[in-house]
C-alpha positions in Angstrom: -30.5 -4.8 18.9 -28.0 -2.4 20.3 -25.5 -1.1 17.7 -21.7 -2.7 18.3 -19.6 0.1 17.7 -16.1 1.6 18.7 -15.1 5.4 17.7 -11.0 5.4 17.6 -8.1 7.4 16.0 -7.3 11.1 17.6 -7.1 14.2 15.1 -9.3 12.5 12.6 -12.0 9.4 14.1 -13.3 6.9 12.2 -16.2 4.5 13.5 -15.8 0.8 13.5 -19.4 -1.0 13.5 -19.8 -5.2 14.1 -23.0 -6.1 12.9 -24.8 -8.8 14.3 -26.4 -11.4 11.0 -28.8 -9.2 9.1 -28.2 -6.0 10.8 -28.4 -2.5 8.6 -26.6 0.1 8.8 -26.9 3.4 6.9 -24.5 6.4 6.0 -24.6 9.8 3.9 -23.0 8.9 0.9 -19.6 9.9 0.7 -19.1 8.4 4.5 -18.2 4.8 4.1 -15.0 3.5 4.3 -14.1 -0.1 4.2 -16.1 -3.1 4.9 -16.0 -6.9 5.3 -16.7 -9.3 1.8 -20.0 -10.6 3.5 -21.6 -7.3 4.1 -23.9 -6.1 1.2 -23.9 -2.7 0.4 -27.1 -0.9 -1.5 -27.4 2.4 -2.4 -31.0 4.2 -2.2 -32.9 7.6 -2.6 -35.0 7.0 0.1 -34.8 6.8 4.2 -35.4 4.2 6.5 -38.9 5.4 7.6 -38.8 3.7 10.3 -39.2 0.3 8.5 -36.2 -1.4 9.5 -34.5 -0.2 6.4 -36.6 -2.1 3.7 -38.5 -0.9 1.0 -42.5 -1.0 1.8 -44.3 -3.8 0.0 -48.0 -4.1 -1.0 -50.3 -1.7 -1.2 -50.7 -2.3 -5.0 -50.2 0.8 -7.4 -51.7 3.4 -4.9 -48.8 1.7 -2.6 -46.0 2.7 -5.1 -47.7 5.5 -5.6 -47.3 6.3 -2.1 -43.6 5.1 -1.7 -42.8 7.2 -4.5 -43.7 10.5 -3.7 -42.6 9.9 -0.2 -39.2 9.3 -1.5 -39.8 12.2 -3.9 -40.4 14.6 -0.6 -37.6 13.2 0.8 -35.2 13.8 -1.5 -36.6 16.9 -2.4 -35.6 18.0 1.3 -32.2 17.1 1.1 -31.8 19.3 -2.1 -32.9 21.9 -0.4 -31.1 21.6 2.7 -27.9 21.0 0.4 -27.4 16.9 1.7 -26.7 14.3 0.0 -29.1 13.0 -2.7 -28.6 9.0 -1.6 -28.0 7.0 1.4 -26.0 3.6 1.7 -27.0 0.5 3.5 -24.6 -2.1 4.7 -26.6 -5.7 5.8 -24.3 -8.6 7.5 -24.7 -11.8 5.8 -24.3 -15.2 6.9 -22.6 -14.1 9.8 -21.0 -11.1 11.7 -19.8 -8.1 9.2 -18.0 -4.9 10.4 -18.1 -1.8 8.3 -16.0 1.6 8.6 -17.4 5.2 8.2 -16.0 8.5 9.0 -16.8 12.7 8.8 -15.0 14.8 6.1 -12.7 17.2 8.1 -10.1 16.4 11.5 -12.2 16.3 14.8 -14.0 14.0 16.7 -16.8 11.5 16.0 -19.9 10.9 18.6 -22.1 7.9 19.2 -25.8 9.2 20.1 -28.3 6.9 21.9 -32.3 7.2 20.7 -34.6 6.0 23.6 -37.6 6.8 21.2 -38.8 10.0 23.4 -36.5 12.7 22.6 -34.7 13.5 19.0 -31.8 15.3 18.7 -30.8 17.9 16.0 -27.5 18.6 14.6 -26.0 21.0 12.4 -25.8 20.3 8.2 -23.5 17.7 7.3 -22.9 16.2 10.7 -24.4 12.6 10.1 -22.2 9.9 9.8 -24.0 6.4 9.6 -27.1 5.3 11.8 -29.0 2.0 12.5 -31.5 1.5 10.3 -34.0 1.7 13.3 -33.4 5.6 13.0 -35.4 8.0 11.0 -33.1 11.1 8.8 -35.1 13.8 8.7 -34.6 17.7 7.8 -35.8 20.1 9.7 -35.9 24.3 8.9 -35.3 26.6 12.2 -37.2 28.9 10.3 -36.9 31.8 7.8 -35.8 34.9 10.1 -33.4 32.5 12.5 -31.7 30.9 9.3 -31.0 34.0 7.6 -29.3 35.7 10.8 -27.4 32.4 11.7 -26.2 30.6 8.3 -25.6 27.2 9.5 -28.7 27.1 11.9 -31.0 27.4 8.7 -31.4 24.0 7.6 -30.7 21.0 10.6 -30.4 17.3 10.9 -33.2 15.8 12.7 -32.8 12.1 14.3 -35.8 10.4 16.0 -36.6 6.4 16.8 -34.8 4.0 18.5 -30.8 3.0 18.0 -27.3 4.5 17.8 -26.7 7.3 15.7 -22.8 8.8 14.8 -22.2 12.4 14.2 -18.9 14.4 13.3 -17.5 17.7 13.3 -14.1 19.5 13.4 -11.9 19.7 16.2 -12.7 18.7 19.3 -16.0 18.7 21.5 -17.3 19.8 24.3 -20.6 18.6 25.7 -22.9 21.3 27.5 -26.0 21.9 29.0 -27.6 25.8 29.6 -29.6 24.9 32.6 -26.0 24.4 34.3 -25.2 28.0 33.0 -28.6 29.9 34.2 -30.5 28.4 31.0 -28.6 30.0 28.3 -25.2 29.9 26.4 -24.5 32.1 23.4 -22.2 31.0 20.9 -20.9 31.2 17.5 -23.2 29.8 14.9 -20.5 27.6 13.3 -19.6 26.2 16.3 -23.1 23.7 17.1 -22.9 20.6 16.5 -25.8 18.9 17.8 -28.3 19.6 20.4 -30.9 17.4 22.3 -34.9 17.9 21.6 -36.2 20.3 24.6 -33.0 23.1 23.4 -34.3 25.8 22.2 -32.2 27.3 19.2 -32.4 30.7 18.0 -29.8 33.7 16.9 -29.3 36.9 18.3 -27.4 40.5 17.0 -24.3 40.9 18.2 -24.7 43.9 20.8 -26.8 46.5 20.0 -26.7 49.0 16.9 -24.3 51.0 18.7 -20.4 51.9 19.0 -19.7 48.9 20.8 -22.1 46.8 18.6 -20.5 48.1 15.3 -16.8 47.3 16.9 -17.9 43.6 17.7 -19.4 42.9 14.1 -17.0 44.2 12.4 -13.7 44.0 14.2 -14.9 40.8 16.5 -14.7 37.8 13.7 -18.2 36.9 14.3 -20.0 39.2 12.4 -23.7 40.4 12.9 -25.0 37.6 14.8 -24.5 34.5 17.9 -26.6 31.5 18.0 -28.3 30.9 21.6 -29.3 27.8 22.8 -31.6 27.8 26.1 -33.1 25.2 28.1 -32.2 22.0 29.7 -30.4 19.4 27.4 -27.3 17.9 26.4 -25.3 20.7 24.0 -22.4 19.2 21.5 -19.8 22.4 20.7 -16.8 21.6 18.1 -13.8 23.7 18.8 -13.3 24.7 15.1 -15.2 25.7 12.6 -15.7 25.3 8.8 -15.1 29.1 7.9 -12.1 29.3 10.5 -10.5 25.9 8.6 -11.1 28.1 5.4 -10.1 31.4 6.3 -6.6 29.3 7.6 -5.9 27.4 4.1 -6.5 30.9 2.1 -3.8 32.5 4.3 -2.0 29.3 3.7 -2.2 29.3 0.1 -1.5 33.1 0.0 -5.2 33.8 -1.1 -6.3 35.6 2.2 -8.0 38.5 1.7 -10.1 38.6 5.1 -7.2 40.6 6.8 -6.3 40.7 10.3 -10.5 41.9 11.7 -12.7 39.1 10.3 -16.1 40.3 11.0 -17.8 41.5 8.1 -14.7 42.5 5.9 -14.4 38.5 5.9 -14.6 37.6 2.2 -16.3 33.8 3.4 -19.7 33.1 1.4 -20.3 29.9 2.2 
């Protein structure tokens, strides 16, 4: 059953979902925002799983057993990817419900369509709400990759079938590198989601030369670019967390980056 949704509002978006009589819906806590009387809410440690939403039943004590430490490695992910320890679901009841969610800074909100073949990945804190049809996972772009590109460390991984909403901060920009001969090269803070078949990966910023030196340290984007390479659908936001950071320090007096960025930034997060 296709998710009813609308995404509306301009320099921040919220999403407005109808759901149909006994149709879940599930956010990162933290993302809800209002809802109708006869939609249940129900907060839980563990994911859909692909299960419609519902906890597993049988299976006796080696069943729980199982449940358990699946929810245990689940949430044990999240930790260490820095997400949310719980997830919210909203059921219609006795009729039609609608339920509001939005993201945590100004930008735009998009609605992403699972066929079931391909998952999409998106950057830390970028999930909104999804249909309950849609499996949260975490996924690691690996050791040497995270290190060099901060935010590309730890990703949000989306697979199944249904709608899932994603957020981010100012405005987007869909891409793919196959229109730009296979390859775009970007700042890290600036992905926010990328189809399955997009390779991700980070790169030094020049070489270690003169020229290399001036961009890391001079260039605001310090040592490293994220590239993305392939043939797939690529979600940019125009502005990103450190940027929105660096601008309330200077605005609260507190800057201390000065006018180069780069590595004299004093960012740590």
């Amino acid at each position: 059953m296709t998710l009813q949704q609308e995404i509306v509002g301009n320099a921040m978006q919220m999403a407005v979902v109808n759901l149909y009589p006994g149709q879940t819906v599930y956010c990162e806590a933290g993302k809800f925002l209002f809802k109708t009387t006869n939609v249940t809410m129900e907060t839980r440690l563990s994911g859909p799983s692909g299960n419609g939403g519902q906890q597993a039943q049988g299976g006796g004590m080696g069943g729980l057993l199982r449940q358990a430490m699946g929810t245990a490695m689940q949430v044990g992910q999240r930790v260490l990817a820095g997400e949310s320890l719980a997830f919210q679901y909203f059921t219609a009841q006795g009729g039609q419900g609608t339920v509001g969610f939005a993201g945590v800074l100004p930008g735009e909100m998009r609605a992403l369509e699972l066929d079931g073949t391909n998952a999409w990945f998106a950057e830390k804190d970028a999930f909104v709400a999804a249909e309950s049809t849609v499996d949260f996972g975490i996924a690691f772009a690996g050791g040497r990759t995270g290190m060099s590109g901060g935010e590309g460390f730890v990703l949000e991984k989306f697979t199944g079938h249904g709608t899932v909403i994603i957020a981010g901060a100012g405005n987007f920009i869909d891409l793919n590198p196959a229109d730009f001969g296979g390859r775009i090269e970007v700042d890290t803070g600036c992905v926010v989601a990328f189809e399955e078949g997009v390779q991700y990966g980070v790169q030094r910023v020049g070489g270690l030369n003169r020229q290399g030196i001036m961009n890391a340290v001079f260039g605001g984007e310090g040592l490293s670019l994220a590239t993305l390479e392939g043939n797939g659908r690529v979600i940019l936001q125009s502005l990103t967390i450190e940027s929105l950071a660096n601008a309330l320090r200077k605005a609260q007096g507190g800057d201390k980056q000065g006018p180069t960025g780069g590595l004299f930034s004093t960012h740590t997060g």
